[in-house]
TORPAFI-895645 format. One record per residue: residue number from 0; residue in one letter; x negated, y negated, z negated of N, C-alpha, C in turn. Coordinates in steps of 0.001 Angstrom, whole numbers, plus 500000, padded with zeros to 6 digits. Example, Ala and Ser with C-alpha at 12.3 -4.5 7.8 and 13.67 -1.06 7.14 Angstrom:
  resi  resn     n_X     n_Y     n_Z    ca_X    ca_Y    ca_Z     c_X     c_Y     c_Z
     0     A  486810  505690  492200  487700  504500  492200  486800  503300  492200
     1     S  487150  502250  492920  486330  501060  492860  487100  499970  492130
***
This chain:
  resi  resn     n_X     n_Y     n_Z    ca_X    ca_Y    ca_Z     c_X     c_Y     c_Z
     0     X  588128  514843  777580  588215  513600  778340  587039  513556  779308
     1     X  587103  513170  780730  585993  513215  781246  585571  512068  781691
     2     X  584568  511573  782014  583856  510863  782293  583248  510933  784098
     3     X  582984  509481  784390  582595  509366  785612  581945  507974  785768
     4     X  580638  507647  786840  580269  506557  786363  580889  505721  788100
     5     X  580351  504069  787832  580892  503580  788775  580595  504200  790259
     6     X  579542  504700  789817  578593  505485  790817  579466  506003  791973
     7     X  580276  506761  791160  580651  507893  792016  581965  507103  792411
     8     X  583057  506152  791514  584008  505787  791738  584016  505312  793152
     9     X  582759  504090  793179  582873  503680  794671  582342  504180  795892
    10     X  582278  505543  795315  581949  506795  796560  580586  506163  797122
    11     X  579161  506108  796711  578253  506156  797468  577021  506778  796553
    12     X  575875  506692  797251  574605  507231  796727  574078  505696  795990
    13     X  572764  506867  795518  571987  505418  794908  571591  504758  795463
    14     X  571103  504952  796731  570269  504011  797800  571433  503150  798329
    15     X  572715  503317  799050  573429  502666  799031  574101  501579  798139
    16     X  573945  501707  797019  574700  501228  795686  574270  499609  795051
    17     X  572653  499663  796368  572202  497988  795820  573181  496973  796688
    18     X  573703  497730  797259  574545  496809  797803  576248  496344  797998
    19     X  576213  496978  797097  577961  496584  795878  577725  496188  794924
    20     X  579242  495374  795042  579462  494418  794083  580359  494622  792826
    21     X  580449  493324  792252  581466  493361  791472  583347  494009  792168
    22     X  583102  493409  793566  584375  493422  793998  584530  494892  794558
    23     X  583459  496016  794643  583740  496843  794958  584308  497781  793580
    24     X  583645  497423  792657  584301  498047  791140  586051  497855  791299
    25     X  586074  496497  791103  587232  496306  791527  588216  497124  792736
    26     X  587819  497412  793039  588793  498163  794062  588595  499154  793841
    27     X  587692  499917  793423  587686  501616  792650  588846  501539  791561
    28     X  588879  500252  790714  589225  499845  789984  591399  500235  790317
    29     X  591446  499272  791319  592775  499349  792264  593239  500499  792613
    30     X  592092  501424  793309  592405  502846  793914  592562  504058  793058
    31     X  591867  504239  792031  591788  505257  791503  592283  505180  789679
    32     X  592195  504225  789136  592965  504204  788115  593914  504267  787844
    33     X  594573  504316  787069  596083  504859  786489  596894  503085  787032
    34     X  598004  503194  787634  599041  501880  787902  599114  501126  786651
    35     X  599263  501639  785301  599385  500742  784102  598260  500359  783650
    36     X  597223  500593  784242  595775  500134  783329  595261  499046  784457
    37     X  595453  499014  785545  594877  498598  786708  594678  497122  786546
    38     X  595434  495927  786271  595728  494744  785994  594535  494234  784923
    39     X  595032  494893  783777  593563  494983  782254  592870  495547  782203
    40     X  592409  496397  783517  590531  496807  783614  589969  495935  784781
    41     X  590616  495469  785429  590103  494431  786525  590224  493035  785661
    42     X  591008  492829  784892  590655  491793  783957  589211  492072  783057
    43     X  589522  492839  782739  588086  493180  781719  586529  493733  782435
    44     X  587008  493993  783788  585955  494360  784661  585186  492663  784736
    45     X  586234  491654  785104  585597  490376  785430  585250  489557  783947
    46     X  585634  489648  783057  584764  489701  782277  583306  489898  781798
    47     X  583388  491270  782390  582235  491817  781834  580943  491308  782602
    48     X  581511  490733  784085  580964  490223  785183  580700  488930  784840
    49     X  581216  487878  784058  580952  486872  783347  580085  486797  781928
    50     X  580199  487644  781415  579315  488041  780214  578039  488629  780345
    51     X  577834  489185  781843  576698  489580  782145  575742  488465  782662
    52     X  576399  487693  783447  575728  486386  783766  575060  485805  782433
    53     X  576232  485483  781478  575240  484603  780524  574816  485195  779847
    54     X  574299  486854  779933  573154  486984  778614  572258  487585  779659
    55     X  572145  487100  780849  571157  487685  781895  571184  489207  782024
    56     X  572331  489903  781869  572189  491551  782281  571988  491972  783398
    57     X  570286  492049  784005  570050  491987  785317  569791  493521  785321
    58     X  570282  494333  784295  570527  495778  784589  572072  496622  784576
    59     X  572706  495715  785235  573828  495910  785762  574374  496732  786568
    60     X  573361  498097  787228  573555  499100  788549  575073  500026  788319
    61     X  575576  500615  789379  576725  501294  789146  576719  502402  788052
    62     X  575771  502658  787542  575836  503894  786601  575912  503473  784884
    63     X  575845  501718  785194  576026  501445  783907  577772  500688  783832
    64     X  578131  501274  784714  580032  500874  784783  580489  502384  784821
    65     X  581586  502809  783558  582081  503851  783327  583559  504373  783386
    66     X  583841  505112  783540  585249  505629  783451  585936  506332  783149
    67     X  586771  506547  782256  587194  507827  781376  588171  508134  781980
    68     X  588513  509202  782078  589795  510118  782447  591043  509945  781154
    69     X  591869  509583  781049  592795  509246  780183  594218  510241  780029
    70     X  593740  511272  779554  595362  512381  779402  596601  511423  779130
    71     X  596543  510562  777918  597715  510335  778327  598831  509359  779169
    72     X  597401  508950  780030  598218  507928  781566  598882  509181  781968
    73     X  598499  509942  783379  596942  510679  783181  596566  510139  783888
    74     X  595254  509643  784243  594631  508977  785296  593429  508961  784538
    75     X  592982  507467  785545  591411  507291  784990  591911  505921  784340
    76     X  590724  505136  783845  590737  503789  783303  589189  503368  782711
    77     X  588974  501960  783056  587516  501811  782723  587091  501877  780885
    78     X  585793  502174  781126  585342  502971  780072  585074  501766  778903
    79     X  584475  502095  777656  584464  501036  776847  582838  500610  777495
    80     X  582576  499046  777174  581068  498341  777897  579812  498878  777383
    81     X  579040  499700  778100  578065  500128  777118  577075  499598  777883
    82     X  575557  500335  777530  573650  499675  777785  574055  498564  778624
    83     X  574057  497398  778460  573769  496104  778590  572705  495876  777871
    84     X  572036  495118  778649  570518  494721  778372  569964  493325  778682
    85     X  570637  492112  777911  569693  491033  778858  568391  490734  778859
    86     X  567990  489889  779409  566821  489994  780217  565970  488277  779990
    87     X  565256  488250  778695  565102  486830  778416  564402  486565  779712
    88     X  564370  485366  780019  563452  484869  781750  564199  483093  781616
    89     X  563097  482404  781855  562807  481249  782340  562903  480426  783188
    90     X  563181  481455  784320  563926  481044  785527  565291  480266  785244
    91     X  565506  479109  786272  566513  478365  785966  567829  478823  787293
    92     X  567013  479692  788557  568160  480457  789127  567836  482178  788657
    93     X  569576  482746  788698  568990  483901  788239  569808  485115  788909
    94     X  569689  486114  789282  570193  486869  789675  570715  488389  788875
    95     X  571703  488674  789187  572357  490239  788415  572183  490952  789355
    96     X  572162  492524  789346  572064  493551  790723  572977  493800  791109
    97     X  574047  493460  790693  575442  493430  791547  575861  492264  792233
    98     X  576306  492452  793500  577025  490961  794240  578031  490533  792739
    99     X  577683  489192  792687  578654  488545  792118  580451  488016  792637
   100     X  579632  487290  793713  580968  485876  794670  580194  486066  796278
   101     X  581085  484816  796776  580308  484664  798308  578910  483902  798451
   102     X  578364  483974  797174  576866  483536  796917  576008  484939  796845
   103     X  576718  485926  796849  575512  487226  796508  575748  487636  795224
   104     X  574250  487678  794930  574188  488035  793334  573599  487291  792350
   105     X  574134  485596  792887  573256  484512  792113  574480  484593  790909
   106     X  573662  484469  789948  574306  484535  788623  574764  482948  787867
   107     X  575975  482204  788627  576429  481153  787977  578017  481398  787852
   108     X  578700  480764  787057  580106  480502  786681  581195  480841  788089
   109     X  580598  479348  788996  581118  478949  789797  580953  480488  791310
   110     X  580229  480787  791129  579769  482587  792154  581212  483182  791508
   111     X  581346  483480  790464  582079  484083  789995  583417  483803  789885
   112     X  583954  482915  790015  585446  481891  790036  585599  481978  791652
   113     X  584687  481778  792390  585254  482198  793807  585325  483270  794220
   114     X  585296  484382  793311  585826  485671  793689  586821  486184  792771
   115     X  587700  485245  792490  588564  485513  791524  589948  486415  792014
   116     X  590131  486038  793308  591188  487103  794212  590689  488333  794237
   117     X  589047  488462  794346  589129  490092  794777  589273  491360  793071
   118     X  589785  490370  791962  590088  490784  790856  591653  490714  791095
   119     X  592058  490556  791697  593566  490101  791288  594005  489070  790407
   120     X  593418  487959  790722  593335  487267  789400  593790  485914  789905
   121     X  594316  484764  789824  594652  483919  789808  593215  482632  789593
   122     X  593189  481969  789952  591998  481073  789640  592427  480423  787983
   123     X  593933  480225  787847  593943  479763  786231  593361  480998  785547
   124     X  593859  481961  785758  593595  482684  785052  592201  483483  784590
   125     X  591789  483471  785921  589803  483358  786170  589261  482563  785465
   126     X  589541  481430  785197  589074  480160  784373  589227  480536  782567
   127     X  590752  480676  782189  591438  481502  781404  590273  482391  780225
   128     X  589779  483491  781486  588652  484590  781153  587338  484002  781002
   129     X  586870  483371  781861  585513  482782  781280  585625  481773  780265
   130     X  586409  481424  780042  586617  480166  778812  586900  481656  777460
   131     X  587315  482459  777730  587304  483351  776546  586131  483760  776038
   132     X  585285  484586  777100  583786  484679  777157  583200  483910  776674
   133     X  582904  482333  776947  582001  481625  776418  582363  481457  775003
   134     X  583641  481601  774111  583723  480987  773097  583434  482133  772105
   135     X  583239  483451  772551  582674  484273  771902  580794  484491  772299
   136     X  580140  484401  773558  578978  483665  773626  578132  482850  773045
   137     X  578737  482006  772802  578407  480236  772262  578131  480529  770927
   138     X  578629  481501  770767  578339  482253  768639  577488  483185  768133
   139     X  576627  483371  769472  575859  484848  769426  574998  484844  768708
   140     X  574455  483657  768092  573497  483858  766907  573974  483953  765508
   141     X  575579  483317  765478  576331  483746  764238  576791  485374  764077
   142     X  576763  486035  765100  576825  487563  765648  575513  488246  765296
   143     X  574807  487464  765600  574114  488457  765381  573188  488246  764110
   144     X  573349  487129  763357  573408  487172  762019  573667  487805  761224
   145     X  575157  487996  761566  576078  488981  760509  575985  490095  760729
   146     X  575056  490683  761855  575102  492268  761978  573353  492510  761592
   147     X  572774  491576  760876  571458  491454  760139  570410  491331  761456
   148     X  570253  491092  762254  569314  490793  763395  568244  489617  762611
   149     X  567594  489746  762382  566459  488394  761986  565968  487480  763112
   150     X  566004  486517  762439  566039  485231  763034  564768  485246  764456
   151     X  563268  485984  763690  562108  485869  764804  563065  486798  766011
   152     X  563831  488293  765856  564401  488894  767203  565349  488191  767783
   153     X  565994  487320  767138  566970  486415  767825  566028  485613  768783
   154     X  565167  484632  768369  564585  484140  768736  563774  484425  770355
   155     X  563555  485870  770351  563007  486809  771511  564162  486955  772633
   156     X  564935  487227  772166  565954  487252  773194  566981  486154  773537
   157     X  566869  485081  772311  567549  483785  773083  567179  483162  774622
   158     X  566098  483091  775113  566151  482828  776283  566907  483613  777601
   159     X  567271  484442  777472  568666  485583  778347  569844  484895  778038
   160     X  570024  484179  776713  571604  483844  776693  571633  482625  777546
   161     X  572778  481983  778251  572602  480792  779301  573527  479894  778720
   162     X  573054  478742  778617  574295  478101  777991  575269  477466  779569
   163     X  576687  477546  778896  577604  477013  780259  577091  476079  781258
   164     X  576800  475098  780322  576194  473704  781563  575104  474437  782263
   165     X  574593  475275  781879  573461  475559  782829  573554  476463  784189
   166     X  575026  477340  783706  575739  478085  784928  576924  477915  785324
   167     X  577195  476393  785143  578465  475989  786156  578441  474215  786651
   168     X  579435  474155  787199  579271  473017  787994  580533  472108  786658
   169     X  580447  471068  786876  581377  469989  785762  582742  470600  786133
   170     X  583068  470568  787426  584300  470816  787775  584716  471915  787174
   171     X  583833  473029  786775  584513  474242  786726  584760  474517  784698
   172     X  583906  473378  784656  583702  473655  782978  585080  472972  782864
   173     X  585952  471733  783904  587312  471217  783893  588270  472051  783663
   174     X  588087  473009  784521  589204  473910  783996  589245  474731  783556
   175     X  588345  475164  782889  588233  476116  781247  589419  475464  780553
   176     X  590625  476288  780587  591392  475954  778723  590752  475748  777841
***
């Protein structure tokens, strides 16, 4: 099975690469993956783009988005989520290294819901996905309880997790299912 990172998917160098986004994954995403995977890795791509926001994964660069070669599509298809790293910080605006929305790479809800077309995605359904995210989020200290993390390392890295109200607007927490 081979492997490839976003790197290369969206055809550029590293020096070029600070300046793609989420939406360019996405369209590597469109172009080069297998027709049957395309729909549920751009779903799970924006996901991952929402989940990175709220645990502050401000080490987000193209080489940490992957892609496996899949014999039996055959094609490609995105890889399972690996080194995510958030980033406890104090800051009350915050930024990821990938463009998020038509805000850049400011890391709120609402950045991310207005780029819900360049996923293929429907705005219910954008909403849909981050309302999934947060309700597995919102538990991360029961997570990481049960996988024995002690309470003082929880404690160290709780400031990276964001709670919703703090990265969206009322309206948008409205239309969370």
């Amino acid at each position: 099975m081979g492997f490839v990172s976003g790197l290369t998917l969206v055809a550029c160098d590293e020096t070029e690469s600070r300046t793609k986004s989420y939406a360019d994954l996405a369209e590597a995403v469109r172009r080069y993956c297998h027709p049957a995977v395309i729909r549920r890795d751009n779903q799970e791509l924006f996901k991952r783009m929402v989940y990175n926001i709220f645990v502050t994964n401000d080490d987000d660069h193209l080489r940490h988005h992957g892609f496996v070669r899949d014999p039996r599509l055959p094609g490609w298809r995105l890889s399972p989520l690996y080194d995510v790293l958030p980033r406890p910080s104090i800051a009350t605006e915050r930024f990821l290294r990938r463009g998020i929305g038509p805000r850049g790479r400011l890391a709120t809800l609402d950045n991310a819901l207005a780029a819900h077309e360049r996923f293929t995605l429907s705005r219910a359904a954008a909403s849909r996905l981050i309302g999934d995210v947060w309700r597995v989020v919102r538990q991360w200290r029961v997570h990481f309880s049960e996988a024995g993390v002690p309470a003082a390392e929880q404690d160290k890295i709780a400031p990276a997790i964001r709670h919703i109200d703090d990265i969206s607007t009322a309206e948008l927490r409205k239309s969370i299912p």
